[in-house]
N, C-alpha and C positions, 0 to 999 in steps of 0.2 A: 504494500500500500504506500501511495507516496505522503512523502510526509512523518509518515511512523517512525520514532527513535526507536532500532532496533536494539540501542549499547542504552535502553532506560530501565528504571529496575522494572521486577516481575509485579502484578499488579497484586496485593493483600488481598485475601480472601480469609477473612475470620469464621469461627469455626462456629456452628447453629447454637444460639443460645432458647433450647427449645424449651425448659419451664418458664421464662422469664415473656415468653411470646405464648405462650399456653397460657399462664396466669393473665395476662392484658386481653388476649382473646375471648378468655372465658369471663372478665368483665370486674375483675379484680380491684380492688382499689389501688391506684397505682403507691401511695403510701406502703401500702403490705408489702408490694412487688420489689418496692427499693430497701425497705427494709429486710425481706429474705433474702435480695439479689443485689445487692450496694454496690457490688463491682460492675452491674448491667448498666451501658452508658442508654441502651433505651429505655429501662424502666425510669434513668431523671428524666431522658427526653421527652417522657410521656407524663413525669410529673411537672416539667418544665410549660409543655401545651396545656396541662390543665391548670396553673397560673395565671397563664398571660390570658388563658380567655375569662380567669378571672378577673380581670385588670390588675392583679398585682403583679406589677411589673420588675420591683426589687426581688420577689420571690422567682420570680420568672428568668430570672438573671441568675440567684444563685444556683436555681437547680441544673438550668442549662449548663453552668461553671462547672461543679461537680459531675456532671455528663461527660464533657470537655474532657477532663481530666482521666476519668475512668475509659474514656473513647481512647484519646492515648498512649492508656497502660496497656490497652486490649492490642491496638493495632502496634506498638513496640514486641510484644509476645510474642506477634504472627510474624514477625521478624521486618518489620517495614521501621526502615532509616529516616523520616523525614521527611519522605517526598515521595511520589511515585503514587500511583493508580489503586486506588479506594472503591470500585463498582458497584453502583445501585443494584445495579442487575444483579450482584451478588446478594441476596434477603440477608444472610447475617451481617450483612455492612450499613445497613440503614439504619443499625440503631445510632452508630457511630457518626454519622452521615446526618442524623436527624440531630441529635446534641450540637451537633458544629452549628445547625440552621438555627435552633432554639437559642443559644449564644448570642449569632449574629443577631438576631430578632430583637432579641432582653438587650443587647449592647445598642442597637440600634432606640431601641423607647429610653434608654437614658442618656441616649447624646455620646455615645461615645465610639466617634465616626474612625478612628484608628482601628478601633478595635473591628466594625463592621467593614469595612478595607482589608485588613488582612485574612478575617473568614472567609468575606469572598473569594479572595486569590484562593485562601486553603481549601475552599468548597469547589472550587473549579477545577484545581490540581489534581483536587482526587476523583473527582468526575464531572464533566462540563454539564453533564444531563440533571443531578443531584438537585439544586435547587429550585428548577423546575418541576423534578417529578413533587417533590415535596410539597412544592406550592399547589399540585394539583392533585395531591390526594383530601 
């Protein structure tokens, strides 16, 4: 394909976090979900969206944060360095993928335009389709 960086790393694919999407599925409170599963970066992401459609947006921000951060520990695991290809189309990468958007989101209601500049770049790096699919589920 033209255009593709053949010498770019292999793209992270984390591994099904299948109680954590069982528990959300079956209609859980997402408090419980994060509480059994604290390292799951979409059980914040999904306490994060149920915040912000709270209007609380400081809470909205910190869950997102702690998403963030557990998103990183996950994809550091699967052996990804910093950069490189993160796919929606991969299902266990969305939770990771959703936390990064809930960030941008909660960063973006408090004004802090740095911070939603560089999630973007990091949301595009990891996959250009990512904040659209999300914005459209």
């Amino acid at each position: 394909m033209i255009g593709e960086n053949l010498l770019g790393p292999e793209p992270t694919l984390l591994a099904p976090d299948a109680d954590v999407t069982a528990a959300l599925a079956a209609g859980t409170d997402p408090e419980q979900v994060v509480r059994a599963h604290p390292d799951s970066p979409l059980a914040w992401a999904v306490l994060a969206d149920r915040a912000a459609a709270a209007d609380d947006e400081i809470g909205a921000y910190a869950f997102a944060r702690v998403g963030y951060h557990r998103g990183l520990d996950s994809l550091r695991k699967a052996g990804w360095r910093g950069a490189g290809p993160v796919p929606w189309s991969h299902e266990p990468n969305r939770g990771v993928l959703r936390a990064l958007y809930a960030l941008r989101r909660g960063a973006a209601a408090i004004g802090e335009t740095h911070e939603v500049e560089r999630l973007t770049e990091f949301l595009n790096g990891a996959d250009a389709t990512a904040i659209a699919a999300i914005e459209a589920e």
